[in-house]
SELUM-183054 format. One record per residue (C-alpha): x, y, z; residue number from 1; residue in one letter. Coordinates in steps of 0.001 Angstrom, whole numbers, plus 500000, padded with zeros to 6 digits. Example, Ala and Ser with C-alpha at 12.3 -4.5 7.8 and 13.67 -1.06 7.14 Angstrom:
SELUM-183054
r u = 512300, v = 495500, w = 507800, nr = 1, rest = a;
r u = 513670, v = 498940, w = 507140, nr = 2, rest = s;
This chain:
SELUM-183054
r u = 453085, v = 495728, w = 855557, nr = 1, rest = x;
r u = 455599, v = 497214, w = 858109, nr = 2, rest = x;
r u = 458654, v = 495494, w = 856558, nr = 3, rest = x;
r u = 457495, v = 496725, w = 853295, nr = 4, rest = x;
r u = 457252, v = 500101, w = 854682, nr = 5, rest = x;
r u = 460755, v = 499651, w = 856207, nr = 6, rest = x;
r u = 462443, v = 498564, w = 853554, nr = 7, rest = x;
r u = 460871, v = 501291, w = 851518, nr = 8, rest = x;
r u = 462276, v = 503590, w = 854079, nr = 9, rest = x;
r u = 465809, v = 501889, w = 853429, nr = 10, rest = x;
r u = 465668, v = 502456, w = 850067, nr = 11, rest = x;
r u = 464655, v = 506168, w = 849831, nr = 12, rest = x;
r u = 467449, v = 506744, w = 852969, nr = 13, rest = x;
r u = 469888, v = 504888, w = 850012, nr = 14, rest = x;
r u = 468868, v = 507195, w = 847314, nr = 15, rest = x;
r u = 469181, v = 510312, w = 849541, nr = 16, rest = x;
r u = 472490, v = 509200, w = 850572, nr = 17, rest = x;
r u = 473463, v = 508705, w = 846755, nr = 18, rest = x;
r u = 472242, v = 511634, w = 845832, nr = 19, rest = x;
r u = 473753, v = 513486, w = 848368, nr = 20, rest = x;
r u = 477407, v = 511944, w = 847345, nr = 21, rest = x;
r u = 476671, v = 513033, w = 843538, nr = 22, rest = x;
r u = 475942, v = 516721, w = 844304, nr = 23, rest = x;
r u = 478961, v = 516981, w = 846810, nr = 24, rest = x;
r u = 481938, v = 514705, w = 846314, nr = 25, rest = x;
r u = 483942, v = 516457, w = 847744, nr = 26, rest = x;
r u = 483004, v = 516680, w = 851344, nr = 27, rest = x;
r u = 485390, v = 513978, w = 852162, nr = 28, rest = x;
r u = 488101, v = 515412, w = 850771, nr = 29, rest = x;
r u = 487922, v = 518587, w = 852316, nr = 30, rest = x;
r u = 488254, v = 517054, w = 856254, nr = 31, rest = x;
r u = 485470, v = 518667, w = 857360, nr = 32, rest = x;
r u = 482468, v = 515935, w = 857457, nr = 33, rest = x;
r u = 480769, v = 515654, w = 860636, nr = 34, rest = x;
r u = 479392, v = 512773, w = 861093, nr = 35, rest = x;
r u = 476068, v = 511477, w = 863104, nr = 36, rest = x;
r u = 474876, v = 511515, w = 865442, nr = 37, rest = x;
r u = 477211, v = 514707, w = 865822, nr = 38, rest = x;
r u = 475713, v = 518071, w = 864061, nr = 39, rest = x;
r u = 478173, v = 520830, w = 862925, nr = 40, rest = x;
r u = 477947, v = 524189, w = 864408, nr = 41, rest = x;
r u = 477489, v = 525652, w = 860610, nr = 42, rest = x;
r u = 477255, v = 524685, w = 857194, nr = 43, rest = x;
r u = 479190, v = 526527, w = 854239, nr = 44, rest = x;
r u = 477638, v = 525789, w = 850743, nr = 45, rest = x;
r u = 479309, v = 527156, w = 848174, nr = 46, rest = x;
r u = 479124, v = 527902, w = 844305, nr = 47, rest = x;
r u = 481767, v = 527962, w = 841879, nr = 48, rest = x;
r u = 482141, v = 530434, w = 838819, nr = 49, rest = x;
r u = 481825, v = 528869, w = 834836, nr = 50, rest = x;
r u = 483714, v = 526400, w = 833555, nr = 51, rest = x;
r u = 485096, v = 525629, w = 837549, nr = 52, rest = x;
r u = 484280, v = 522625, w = 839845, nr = 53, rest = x;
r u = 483764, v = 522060, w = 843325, nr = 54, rest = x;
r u = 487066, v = 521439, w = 844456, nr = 55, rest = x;
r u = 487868, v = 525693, w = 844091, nr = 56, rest = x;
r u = 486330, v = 525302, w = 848091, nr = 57, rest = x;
r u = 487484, v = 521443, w = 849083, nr = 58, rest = x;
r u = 490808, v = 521059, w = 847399, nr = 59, rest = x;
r u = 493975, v = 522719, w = 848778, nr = 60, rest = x;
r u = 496263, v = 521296, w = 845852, nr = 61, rest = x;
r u = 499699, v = 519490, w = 846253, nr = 62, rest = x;
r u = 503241, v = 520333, w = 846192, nr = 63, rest = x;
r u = 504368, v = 523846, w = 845509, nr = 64, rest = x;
r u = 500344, v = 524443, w = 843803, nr = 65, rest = x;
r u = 498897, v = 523829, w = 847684, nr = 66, rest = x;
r u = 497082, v = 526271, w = 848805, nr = 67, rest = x;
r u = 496386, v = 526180, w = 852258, nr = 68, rest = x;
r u = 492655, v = 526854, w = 852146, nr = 69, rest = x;
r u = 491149, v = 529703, w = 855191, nr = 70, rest = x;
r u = 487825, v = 528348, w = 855293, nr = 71, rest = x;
r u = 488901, v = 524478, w = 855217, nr = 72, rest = x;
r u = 490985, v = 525505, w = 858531, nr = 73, rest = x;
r u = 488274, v = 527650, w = 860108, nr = 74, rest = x;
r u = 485637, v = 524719, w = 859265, nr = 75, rest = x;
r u = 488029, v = 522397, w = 860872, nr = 76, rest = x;
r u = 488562, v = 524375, w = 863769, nr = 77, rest = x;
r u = 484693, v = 525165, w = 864199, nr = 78, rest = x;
r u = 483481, v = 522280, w = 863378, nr = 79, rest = x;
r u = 481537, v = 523240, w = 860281, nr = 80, rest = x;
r u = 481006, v = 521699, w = 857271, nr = 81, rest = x;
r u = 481750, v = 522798, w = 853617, nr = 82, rest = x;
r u = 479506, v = 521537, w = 850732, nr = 83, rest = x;
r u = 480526, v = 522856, w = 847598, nr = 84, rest = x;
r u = 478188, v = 521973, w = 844886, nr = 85, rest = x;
r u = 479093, v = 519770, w = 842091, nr = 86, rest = x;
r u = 476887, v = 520963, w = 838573, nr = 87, rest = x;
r u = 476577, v = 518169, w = 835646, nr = 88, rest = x;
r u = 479654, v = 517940, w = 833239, nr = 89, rest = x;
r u = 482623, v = 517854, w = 835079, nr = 90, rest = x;
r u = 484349, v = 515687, w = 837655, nr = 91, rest = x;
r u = 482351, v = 512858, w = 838717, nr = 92, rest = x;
r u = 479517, v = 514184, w = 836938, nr = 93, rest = x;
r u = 480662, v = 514496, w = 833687, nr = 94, rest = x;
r u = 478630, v = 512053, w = 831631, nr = 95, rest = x;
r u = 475459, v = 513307, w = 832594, nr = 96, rest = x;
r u = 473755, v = 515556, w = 830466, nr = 97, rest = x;
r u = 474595, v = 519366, w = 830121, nr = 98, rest = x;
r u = 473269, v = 521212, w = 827209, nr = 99, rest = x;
r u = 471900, v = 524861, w = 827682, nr = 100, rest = x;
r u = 470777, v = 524370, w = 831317, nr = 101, rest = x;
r u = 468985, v = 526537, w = 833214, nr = 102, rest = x;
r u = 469279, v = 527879, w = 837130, nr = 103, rest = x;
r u = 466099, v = 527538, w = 837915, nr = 104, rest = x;
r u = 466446, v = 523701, w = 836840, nr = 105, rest = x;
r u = 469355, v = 523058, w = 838609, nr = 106, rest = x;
r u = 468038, v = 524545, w = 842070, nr = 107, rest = x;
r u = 465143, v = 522322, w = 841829, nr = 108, rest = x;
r u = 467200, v = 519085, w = 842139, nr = 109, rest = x;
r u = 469695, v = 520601, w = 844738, nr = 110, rest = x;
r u = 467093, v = 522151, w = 847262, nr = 111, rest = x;
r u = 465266, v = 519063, w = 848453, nr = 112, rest = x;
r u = 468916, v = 517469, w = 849443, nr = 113, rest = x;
r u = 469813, v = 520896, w = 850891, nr = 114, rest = x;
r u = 466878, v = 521566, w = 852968, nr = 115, rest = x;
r u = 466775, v = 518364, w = 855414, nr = 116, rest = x;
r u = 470443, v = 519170, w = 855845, nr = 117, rest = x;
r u = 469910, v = 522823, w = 856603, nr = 118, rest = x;
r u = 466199, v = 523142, w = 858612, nr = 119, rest = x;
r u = 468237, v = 522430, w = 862038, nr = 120, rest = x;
r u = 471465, v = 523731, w = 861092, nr = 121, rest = x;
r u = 472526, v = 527537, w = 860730, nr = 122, rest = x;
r u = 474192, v = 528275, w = 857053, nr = 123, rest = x;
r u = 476014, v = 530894, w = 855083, nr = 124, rest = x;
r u = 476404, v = 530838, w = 851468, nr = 125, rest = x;
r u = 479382, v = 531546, w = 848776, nr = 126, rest = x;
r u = 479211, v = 532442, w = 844936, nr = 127, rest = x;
r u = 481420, v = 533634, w = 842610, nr = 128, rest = x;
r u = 480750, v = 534748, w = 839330, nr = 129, rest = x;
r u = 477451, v = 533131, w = 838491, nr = 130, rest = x;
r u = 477811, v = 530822, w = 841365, nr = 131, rest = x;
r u = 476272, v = 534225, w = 842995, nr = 132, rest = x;
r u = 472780, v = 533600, w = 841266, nr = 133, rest = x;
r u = 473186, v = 529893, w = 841623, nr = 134, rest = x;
r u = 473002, v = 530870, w = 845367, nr = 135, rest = x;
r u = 470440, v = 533222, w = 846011, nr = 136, rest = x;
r u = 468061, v = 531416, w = 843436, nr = 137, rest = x;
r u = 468749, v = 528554, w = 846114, nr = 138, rest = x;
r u = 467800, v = 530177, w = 849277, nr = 139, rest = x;
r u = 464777, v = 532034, w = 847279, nr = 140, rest = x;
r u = 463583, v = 528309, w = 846727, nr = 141, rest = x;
r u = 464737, v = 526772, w = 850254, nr = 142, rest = x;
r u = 463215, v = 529681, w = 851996, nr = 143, rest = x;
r u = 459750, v = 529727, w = 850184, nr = 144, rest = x;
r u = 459361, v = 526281, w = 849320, nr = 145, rest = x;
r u = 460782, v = 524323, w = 852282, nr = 146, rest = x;
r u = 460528, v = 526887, w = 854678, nr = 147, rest = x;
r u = 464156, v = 526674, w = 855610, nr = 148, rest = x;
r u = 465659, v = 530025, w = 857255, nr = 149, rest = x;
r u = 467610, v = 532601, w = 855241, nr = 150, rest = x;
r u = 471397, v = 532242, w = 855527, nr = 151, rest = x;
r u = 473011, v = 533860, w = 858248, nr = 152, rest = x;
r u = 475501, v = 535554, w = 855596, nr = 153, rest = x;
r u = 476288, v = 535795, w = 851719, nr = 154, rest = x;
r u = 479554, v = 536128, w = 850413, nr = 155, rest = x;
r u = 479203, v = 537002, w = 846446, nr = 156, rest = x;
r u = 481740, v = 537969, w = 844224, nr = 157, rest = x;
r u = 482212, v = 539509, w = 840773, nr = 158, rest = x;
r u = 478856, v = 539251, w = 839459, nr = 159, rest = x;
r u = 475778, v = 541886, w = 839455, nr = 160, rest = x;
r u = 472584, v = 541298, w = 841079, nr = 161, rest = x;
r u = 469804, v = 539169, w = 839268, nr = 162, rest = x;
r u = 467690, v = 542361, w = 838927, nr = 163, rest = x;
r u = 470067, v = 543402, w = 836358, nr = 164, rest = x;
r u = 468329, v = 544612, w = 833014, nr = 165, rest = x;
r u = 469432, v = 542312, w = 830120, nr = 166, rest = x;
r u = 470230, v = 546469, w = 827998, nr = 167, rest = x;
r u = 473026, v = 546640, w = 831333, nr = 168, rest = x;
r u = 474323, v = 543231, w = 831113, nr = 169, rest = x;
r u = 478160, v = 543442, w = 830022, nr = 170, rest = x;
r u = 478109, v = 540135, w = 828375, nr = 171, rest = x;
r u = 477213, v = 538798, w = 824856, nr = 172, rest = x;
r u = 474805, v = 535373, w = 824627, nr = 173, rest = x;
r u = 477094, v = 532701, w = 823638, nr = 174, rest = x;
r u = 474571, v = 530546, w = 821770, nr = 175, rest = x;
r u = 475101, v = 531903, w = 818427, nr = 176, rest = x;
r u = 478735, v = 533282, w = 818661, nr = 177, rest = x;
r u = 481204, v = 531152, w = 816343, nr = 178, rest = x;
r u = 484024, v = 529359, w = 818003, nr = 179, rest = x;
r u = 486439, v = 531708, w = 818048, nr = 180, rest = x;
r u = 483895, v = 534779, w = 819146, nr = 181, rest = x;
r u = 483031, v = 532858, w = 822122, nr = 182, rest = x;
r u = 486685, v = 532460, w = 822927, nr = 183, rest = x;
r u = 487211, v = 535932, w = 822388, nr = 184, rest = x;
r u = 483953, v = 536168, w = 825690, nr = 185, rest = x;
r u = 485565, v = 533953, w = 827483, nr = 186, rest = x;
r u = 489044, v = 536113, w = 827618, nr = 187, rest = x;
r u = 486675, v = 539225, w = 828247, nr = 188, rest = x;
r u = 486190, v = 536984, w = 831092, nr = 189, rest = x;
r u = 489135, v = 536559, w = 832403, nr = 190, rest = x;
r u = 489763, v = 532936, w = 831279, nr = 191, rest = x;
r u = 493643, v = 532172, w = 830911, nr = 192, rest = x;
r u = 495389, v = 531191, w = 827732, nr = 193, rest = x;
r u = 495995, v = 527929, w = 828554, nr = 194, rest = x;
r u = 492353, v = 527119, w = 828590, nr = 195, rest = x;
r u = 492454, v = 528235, w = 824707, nr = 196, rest = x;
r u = 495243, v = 525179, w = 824288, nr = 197, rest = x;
r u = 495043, v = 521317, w = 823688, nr = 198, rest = x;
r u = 492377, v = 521216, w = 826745, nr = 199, rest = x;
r u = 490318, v = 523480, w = 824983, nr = 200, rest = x;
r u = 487983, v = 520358, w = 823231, nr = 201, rest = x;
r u = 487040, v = 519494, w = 826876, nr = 202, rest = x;
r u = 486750, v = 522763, w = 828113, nr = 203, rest = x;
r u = 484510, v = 524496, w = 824637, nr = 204, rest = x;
r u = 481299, v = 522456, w = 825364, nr = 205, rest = x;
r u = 480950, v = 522442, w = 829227, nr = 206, rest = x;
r u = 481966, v = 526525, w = 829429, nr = 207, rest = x;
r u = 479167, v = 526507, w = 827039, nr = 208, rest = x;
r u = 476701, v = 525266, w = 828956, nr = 209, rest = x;
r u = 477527, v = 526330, w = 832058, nr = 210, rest = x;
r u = 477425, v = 529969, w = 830398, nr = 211, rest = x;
r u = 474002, v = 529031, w = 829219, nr = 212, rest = x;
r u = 473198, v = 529560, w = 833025, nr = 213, rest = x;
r u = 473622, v = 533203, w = 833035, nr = 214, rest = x;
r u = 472027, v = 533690, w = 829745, nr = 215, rest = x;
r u = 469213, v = 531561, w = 830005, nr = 216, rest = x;
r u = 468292, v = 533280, w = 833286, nr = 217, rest = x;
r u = 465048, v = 534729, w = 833520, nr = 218, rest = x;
r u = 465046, v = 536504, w = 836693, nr = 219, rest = x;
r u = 462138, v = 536391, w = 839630, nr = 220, rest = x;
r u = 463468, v = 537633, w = 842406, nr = 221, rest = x;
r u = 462749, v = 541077, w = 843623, nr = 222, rest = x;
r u = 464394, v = 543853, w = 845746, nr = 223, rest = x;
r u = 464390, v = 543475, w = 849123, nr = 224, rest = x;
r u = 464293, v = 539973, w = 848756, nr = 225, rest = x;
r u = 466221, v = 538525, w = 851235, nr = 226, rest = x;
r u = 466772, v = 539475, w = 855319, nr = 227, rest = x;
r u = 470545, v = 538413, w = 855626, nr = 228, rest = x;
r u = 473584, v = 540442, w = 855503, nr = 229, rest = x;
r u = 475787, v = 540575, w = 852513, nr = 230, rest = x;
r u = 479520, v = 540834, w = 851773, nr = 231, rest = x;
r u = 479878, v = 541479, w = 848097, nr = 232, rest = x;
r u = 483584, v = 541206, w = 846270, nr = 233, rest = x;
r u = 484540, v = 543071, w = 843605, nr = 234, rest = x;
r u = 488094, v = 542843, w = 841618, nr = 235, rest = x;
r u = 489843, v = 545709, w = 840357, nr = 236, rest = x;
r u = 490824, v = 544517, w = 837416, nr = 237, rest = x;
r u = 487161, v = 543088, w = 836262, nr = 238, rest = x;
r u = 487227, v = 543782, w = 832438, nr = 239, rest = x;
r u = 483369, v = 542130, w = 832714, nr = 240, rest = x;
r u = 481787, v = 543553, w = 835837, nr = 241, rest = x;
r u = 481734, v = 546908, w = 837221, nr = 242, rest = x;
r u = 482127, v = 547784, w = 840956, nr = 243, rest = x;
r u = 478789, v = 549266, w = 840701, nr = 244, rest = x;
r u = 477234, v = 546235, w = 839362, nr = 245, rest = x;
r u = 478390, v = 544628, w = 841897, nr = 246, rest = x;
r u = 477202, v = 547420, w = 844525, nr = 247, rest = x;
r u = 473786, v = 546340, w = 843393, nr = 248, rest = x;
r u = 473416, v = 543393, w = 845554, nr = 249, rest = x;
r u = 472704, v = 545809, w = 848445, nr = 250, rest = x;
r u = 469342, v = 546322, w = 847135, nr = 251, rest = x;
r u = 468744, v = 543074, w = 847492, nr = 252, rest = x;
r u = 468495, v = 542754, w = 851217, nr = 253, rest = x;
r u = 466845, v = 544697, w = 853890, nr = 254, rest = x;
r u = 470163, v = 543491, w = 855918, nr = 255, rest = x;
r u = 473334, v = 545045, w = 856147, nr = 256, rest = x;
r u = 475737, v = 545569, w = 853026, nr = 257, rest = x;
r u = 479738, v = 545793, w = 852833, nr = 258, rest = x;
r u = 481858, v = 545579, w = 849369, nr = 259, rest = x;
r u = 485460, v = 544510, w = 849926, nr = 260, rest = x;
r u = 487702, v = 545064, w = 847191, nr = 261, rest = x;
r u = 490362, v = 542941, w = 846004, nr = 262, rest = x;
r u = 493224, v = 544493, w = 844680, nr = 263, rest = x;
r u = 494379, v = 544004, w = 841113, nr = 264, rest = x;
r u = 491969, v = 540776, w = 841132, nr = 265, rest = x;
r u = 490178, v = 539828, w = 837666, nr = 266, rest = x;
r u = 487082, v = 538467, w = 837226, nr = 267, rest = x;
r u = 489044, v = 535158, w = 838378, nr = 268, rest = x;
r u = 490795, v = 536283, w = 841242, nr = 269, rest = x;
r u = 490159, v = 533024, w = 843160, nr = 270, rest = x;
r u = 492283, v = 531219, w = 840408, nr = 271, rest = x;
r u = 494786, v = 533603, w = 841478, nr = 272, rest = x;
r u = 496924, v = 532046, w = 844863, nr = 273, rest = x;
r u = 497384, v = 535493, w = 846540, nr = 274, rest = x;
r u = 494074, v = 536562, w = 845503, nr = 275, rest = x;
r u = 492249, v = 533644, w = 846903, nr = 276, rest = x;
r u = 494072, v = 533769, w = 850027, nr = 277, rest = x;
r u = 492938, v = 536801, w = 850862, nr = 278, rest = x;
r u = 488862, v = 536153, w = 849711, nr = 279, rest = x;
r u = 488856, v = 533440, w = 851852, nr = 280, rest = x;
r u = 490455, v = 534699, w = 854596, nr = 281, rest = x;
r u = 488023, v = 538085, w = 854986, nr = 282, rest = x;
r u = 485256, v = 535672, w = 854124, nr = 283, rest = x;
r u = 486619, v = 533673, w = 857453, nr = 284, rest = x;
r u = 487095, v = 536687, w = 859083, nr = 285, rest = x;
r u = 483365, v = 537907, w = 858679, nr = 286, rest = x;
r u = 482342, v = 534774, w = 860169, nr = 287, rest = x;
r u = 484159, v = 534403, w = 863246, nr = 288, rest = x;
r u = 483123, v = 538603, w = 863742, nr = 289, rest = x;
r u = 479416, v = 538266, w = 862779, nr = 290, rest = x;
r u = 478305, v = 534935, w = 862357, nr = 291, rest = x;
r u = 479844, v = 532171, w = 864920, nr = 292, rest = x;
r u = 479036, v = 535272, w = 868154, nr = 293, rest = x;
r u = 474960, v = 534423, w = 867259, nr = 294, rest = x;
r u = 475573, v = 530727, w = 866527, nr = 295, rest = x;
r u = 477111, v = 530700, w = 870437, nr = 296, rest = x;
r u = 474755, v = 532855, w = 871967, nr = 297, rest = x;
């Protein structure tokens, strides 16, 4: 019976590990992996917007495209780790099914992996676009199912708070718009030309799904959800979102609120090199101010 029990135990401790692997390839890559028996001093999980993959946080790029990534060097430096989530359809996930999925759906298979990594570690979290519901429907679900702490920051950018009523959102549901109308959404959102070119046949059916997320969403989150302070982003040059959309997310937390605003940034600033830069670096710069000082003490 207790070799049964122990192999039992080696397979589940298999499964975890694979699972683990599946939702963030990209830990590797990034250089910041800690591994056991050492713990790291913080964990960064991060969201990506529509149509993106994980590797906006863990890959700096080659040649004259590298961008030398802020928080990679600060998690480096600190040892902290980054795990930037990997959704179905793209990368090495993109044979698995992906048709008109839902948040609340894809929170459920991230949070058990999440919360044995987070219960002794302290956390902050990153969105952008809808990566910002992605998010805070995760620590809704961490916090009140697995009893895992609230991050000790959010970073969200370019997106309203969930609360938002569907008359107020900026954005037309994609699941009956023709071809060309939804590519005509997706330039409303910022999406570059080239997107709209030869790649477009891969790019059509996982942008539609992935923008399935945001209309699908049936909020359940209420004001004053959530204890943690919150940066919130907001680009200039948003043809989607409004600043005070995104000035929304205070109402969200009982902790406090900043906006930082990036300058002539689009809905997609973090495609942007300059742009990017400069998130990640006040995102870094937050941290080492407001998060690492309570991490030490």
């Amino acid at each position: 019976m207790m070799m049964m029990m122990m192999i039992q135990d080696d397979d589940e401790k298999k499964m975890d590990e694979v699972t683990f692997k599946k939702l963030f390839p990209g830990l590797q890559r990034s250089g910041t992996q800690i591994r056991a028996p050492e713990r790291p001093n913080l964990r960064v999980i991060c969201f990506a917007n529509a149509g993106n993959a994980e590797d906006l946080f863990t890959n700096e790029g080659l040649g004259e495209r590298r961008i030398v990534s802020p928080l990679l060097t600060f998690c480096k430096n600190y040892k902290a780790e980054l795990l930037s989530v990997q959704l179905p359809g793209r990368g090495s996930r993109r044979n698995e099914p992906w048709d008109e999925p839902k948040i609340q759906t894809v929170i459920r298979e991230i949070a058990p992996t999440l919360a044995n990594e987070l219960r002794d570690v302290p956390y902050v979290v990153v969105g952008h676009s809808v990566g910002c519901w992605l998010a805070v429907q995760l620590v809704d679900v961490l916090k009140s199912t697995y009893g895992v702490n609230e991050p000790l920051h959010f970073f969200l950018s370019n997106f309203p708070a969930p609360t938002i009523e569907d008359k107020d959102k900026p954005w037309r549901k994609n699941k009956h718009l023709s071809e060309r109308e939804f590519q005509d959404e997706c330039r409303r959102w910022d999406v570059q030309e080239v997107v709209f070119t030869g790649i477009w046949k891969i790019y059509h059916p996982l942008m539609r799904a992935d923008f399935c997320l945001f209309d699908s969403y049936e909020n359940d989150l209420k004001e004053k959800t959530f204890t943690s302070d919150v940066t919130a982003f907001h680009g200039t040059n948003d043809r989607m979102i409004s600043k005070s959309m995104v000035e929304k997310w205070e109402t969200m937390t009982t902790g406090a609120f900043a906006l930082e605003i990036v300058q002539g940034g689009n809905h997609l600033f973090p495609l942007e090199k300059e742009s990017k830069i400069d998130w990640l670096k006040r995102i870094v710069a937050v941290i080492e101010a407001k998060v690492m000082p309570s991490i030490v003490a």
